[in-house]
C-alpha positions as CSV (number, residue, x, y, z in Angstrom):
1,X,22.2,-52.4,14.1
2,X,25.8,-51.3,14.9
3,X,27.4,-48.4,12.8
4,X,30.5,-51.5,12.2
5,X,27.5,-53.3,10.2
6,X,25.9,-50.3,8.6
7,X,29.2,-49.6,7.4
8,X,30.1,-53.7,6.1
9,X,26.3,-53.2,3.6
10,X,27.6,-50.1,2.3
11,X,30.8,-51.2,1.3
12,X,28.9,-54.4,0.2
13,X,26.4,-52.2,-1.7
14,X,29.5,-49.9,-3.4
15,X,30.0,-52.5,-6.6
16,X,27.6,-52.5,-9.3
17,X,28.7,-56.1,-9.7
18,X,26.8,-57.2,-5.9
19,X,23.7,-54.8,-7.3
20,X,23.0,-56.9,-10.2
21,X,22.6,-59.8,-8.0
22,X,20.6,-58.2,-6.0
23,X,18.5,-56.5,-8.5
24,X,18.4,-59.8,-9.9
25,X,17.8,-62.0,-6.5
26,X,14.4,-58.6,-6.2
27,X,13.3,-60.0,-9.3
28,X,13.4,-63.5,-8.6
29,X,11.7,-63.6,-5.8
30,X,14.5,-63.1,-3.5
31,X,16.1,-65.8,-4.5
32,X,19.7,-67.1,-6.5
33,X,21.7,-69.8,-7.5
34,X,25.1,-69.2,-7.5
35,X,25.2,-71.0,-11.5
36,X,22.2,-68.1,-12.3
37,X,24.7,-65.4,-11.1
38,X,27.1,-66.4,-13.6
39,X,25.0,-66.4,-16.3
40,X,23.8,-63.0,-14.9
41,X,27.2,-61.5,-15.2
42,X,29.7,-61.2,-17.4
43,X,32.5,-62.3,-15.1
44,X,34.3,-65.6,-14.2
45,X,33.0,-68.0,-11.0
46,X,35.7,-67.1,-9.3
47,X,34.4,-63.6,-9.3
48,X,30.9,-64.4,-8.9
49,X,32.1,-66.3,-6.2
50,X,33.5,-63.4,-4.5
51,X,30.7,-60.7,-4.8
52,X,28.3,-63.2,-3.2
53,X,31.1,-63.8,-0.7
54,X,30.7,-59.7,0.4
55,X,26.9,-60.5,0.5
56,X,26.9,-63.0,2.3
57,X,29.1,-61.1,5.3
58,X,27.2,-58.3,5.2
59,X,24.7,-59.9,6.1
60,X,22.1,-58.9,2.9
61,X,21.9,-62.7,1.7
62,X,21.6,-66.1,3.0
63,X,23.1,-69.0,1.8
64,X,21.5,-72.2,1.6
65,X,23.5,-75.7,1.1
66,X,21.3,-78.4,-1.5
67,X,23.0,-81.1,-2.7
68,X,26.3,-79.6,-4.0
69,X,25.1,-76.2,-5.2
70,X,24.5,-73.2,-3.0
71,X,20.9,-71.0,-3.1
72,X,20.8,-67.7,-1.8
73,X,18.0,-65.8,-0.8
74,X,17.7,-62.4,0.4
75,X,17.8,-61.5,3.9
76,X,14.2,-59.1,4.0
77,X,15.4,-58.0,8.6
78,X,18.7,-56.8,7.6
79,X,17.5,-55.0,5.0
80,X,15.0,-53.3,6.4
81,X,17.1,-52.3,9.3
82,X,19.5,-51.2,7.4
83,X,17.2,-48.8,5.3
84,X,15.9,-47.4,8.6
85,X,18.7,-47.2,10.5
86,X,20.2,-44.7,7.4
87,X,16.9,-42.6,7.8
88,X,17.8,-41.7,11.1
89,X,21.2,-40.8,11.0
């Protein structure tokens, strides 16, 4: 993993808005639809729609098109990388 995308996850990580979800997705089995996120948090779908948006490039979630909703599940590789590529800087 490049610094560039160590860097991208901790910006993702920064708002306590993109934690929730993940806290949430941890949870639920890794797992979100974007209608649970908004229920989750007090904040418009646009805004939803944008913290998942950060996720999503920083490569921490997945998204999954079914039908005309999205699913997102949690991306367990980057992750882990991610956690040990911080140990050893």
């Amino acid at each position: 993993m490049e610094l560039k995308q160590i860097e991208k996850i901790s910006k993702a990580l920064s708002d306590v808005n993109r934690l929730k979800i993940l806290q949430y997705m941890q949870k639920n089995q890794g797992k979100v639809e974007c209608t649970h996120a908004c229920n989750l948090l007090d904040l418009a779908q646009p805004s939803i729609s944008h913290h998942i948006k950060k996720l999503v490039e920083s490569g921490l979630i997945n998204p999954h098109k079914i039908g005309r909703n999205y699913h997102y599940s949690l991306n367990h590789e980057v992750w882990d990388n991610y956690t040990l590529r911080l140990k050893n800087l």
